[in-house]
C-alpha positions in Angstrom: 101.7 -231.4 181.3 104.1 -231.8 184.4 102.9 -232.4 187.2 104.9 -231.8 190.7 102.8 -233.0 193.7 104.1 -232.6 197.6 108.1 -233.0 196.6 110.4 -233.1 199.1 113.8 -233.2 199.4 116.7 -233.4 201.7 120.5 -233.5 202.4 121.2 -235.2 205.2 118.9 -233.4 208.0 118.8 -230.3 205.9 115.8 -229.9 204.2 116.1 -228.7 200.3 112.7 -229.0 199.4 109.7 -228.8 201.2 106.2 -230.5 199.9 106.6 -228.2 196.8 103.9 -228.5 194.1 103.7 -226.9 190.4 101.8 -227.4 187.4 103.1 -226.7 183.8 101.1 -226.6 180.5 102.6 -227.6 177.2 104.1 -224.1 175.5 105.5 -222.7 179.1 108.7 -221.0 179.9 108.9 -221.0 183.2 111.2 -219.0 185.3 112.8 -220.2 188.9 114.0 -217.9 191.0 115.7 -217.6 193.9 118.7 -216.3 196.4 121.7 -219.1 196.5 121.2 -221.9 198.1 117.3 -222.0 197.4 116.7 -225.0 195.9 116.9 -223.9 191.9 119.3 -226.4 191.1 117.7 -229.1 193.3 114.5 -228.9 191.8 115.8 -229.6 188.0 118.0 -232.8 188.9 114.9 -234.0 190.5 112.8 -233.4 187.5 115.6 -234.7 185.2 115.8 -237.9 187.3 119.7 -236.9 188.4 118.2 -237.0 192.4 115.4 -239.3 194.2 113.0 -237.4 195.9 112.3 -238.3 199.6 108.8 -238.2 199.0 106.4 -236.9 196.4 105.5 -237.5 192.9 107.2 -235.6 189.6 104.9 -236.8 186.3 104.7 -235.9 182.8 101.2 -236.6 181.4 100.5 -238.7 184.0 103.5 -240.6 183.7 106.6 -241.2 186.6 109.7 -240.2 185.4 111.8 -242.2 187.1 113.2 -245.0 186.0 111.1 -244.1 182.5 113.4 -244.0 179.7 110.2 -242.9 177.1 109.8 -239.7 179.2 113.4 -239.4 179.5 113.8 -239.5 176.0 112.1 -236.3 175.4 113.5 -234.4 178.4 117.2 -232.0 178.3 118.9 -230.9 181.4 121.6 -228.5 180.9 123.4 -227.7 183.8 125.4 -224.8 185.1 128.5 -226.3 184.2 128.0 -229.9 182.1 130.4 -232.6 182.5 133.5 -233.4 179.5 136.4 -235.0 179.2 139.6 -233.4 177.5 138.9 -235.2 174.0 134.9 -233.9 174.3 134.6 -232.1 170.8 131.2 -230.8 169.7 130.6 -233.6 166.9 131.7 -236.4 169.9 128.4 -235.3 171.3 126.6 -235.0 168.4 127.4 -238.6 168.2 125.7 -239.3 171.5 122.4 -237.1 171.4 121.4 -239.1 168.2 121.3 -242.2 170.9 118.9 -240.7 172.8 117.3 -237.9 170.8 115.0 -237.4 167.6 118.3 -235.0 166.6 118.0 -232.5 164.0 121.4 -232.0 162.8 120.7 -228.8 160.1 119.1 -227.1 163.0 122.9 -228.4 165.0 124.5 -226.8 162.3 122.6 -223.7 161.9 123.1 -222.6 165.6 126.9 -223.4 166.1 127.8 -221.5 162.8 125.5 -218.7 163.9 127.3 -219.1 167.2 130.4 -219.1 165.2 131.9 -222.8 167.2 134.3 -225.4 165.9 132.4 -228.2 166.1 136.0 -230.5 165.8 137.5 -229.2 168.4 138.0 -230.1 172.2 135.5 -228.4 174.1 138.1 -228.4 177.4 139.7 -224.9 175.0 136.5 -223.4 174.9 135.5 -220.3 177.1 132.1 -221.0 179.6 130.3 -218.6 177.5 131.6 -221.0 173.9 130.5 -224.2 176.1 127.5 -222.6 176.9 126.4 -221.7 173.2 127.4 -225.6 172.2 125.0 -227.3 174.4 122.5 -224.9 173.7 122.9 -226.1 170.2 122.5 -230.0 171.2 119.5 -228.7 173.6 117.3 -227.3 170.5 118.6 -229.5 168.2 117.2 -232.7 170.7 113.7 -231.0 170.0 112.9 -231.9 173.9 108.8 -231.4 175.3 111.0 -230.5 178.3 113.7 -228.2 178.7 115.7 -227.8 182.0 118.0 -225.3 181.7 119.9 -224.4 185.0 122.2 -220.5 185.0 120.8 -220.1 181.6 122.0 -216.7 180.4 125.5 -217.3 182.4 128.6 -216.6 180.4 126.7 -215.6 177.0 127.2 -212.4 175.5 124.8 -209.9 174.7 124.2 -211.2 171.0 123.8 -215.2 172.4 121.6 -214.7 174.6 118.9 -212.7 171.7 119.8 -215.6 169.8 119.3 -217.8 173.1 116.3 -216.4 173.5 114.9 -216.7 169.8 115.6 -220.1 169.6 113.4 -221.0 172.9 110.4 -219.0 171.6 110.8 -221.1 168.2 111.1 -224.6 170.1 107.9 -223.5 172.4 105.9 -223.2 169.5 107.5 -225.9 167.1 107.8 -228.7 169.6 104.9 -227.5 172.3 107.7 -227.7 174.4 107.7 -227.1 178.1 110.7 -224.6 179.4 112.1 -224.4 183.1 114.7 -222.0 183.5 117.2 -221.0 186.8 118.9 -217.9 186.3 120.2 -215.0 188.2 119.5 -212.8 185.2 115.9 -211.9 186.4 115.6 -208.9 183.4 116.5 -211.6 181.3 114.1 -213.8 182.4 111.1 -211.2 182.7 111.8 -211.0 179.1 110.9 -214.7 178.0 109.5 -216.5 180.5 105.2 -216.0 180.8 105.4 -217.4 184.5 107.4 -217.9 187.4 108.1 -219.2 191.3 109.8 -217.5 193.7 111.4 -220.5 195.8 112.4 -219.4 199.5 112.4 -221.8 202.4 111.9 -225.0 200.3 108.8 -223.8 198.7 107.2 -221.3 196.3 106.6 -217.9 198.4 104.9 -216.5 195.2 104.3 -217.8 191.6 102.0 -217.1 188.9 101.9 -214.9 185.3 104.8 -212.7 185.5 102.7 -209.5 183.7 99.8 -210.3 186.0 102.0 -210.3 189.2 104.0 -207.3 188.7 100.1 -205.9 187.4 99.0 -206.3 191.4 102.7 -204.7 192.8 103.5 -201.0 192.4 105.2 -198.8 194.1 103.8 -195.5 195.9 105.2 -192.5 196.4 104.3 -189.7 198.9 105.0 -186.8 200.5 103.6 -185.0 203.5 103.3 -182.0 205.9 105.6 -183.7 208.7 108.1 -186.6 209.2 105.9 -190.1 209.2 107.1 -192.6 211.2 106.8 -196.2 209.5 104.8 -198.2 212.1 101.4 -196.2 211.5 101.8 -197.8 207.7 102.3 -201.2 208.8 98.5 -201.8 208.6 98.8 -202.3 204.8 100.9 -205.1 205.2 103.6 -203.7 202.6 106.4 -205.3 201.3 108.8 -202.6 201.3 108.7 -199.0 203.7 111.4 -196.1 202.5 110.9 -193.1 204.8 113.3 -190.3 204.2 112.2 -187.3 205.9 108.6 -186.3 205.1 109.0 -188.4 201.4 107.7 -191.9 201.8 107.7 -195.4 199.6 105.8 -198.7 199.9 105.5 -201.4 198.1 101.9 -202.6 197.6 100.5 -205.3 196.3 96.6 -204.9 195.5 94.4 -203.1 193.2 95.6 -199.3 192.6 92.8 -197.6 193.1 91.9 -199.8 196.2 95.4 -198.8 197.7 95.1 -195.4 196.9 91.5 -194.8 199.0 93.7 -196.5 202.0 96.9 -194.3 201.9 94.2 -191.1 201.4 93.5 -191.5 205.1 97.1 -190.9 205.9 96.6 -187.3 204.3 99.4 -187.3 201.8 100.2 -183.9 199.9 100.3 -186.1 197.0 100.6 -190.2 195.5 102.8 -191.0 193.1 102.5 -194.9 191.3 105.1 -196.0 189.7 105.7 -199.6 188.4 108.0 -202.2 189.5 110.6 -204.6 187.9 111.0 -208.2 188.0 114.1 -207.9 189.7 112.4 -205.6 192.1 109.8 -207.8 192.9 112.3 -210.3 193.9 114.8 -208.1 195.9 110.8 -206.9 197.4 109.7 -210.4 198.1 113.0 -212.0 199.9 113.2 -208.9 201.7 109.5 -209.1 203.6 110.8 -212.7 204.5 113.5 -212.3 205.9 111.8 -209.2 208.5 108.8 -212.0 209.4 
């Protein structure tokens, strides 16, 4: 299990993090979401060990990982954009993993020739997406009980990322593995991951199941007899208002049949639900934020 208690973090007398907590399970792909500048990245160096916290306490089963080469021995961070040098071939690294990781070179093998890679030469002539698909290869081939993956889906084509996305499923239930993933890509990521956090100001705004969230969010449609003017529906706390003429939209979170008792008092000519998208539930929940 991983275990995030009160993290902070900070840059000079910005603050990054802000006494951020989490709690993963063994067999979870987790999804971190965020605008630019949120913290995504942050967060995974400081679970890799790359960053000190200011304060706070990162553990896996109970164990610190800094300064714990055991725990660090079954953790992979990929970043957005990992480090090489002009000789850097795919085998070169190879080479290194088996230093530090239980590596499974047929499963090496099987990826990069499904990813179609020349494994003997420099890495500095491949395209981002080519680099990408390599170190995803050394990240499933390390067989890692956690996998930080930061920008996963960036550069990869349609056909990687089904592959991509495959081969985390497989290690989740061949390794019990946990999965953290930062992307931009949120259909992507409603696609794989089981749960979520939606980091804003330094913390998580909302987190939980991702079916089970966008379960309690829907959208409502209406229409009426004459214009509505927004402020008599700001009683119901939505996250979202779209008034065009007498045709109105909110966002709601709660229980459907709940919401649809409270907009009856409004007398609409009719209601309308209609579900919402990950990605809509971000754009929903940055939104509301940023009008508070």
């Amino acid at each position: 299990m991983l275990k995030i208690i009160k993290l902070n973090k900070s840059y000079g007398d910005k603050p990054v993090i802000k006494n951020l907590n989490l709690e993963l399970k063994e067999k979870t792909i987790f999804g971190l979401v965020g605008i630019n500048g949120a913290g995504k990245s942050t967060i995974l160096r400081l679970i890799a060990g790359v960053l000190i916290p200011d304060n706070g306490e990162i553990t896996i089963n109970d164990q610190q990982i800094l300064d714990n080469p055991i725990i660090k021995r079954n953790l992979f961070f990929l970043p957005d954009d990992p480090y090489y040098t002009n000789q850097t071939t795919g085998d070169s690294l190879v080479s290194l993993y088996k230093v530090f990781y239980e590596f499974d070179q047929e499963k090496f093998n099987y990826f990069t020739q499904l990813f179609n890679l020349d494994t003997k030469t420099s890495i500095h002539n491949f395209s981002k997406g080519m680099r990408r698909q390599l170190y995803i290869a050394l990240a499933i081939a390390s067989k890692p009980k956690i996998l930080l993956l930061d920008e996963a889906f960036d550069g990869l084509d349609p056909k990687a990322r089904l592959i991509f996305k495959r081969a985390l499923i497989e290690l989740v239930e061949e390794q019990n593995t946990i999965v953290i993933i930062s992307s931009h890509s949120l259909r992507e990521l409603e696609d794989i991951c089981d749960s979520f956090g939606l980091l804003d100001g330094g913390y998580f705004k909302t987190s939980g199941i991702i079916s089970e969230t966008l379960d309690s969010v829907h959208k409502y449609q209406m229409a009426f007899k004459e214009e509505m003017d927004e402020k008599i529906f700001e009683a119901l706390s939505p996250l979202n208002i779209d008034i065009l003429g007498r045709v109105v939209k909110l966002i709601l979170k709660g229980k459907i049949e709940e919401n649809k008792e409270r907009l009856k008092q409004y007398d609409p000519l009719f209601i309308e639900i209609v579900p919402i998208d990950f990605e809509e539930l971000f754009i929903y929940e940055i939104e509301s934020g940023d009008q508070k």
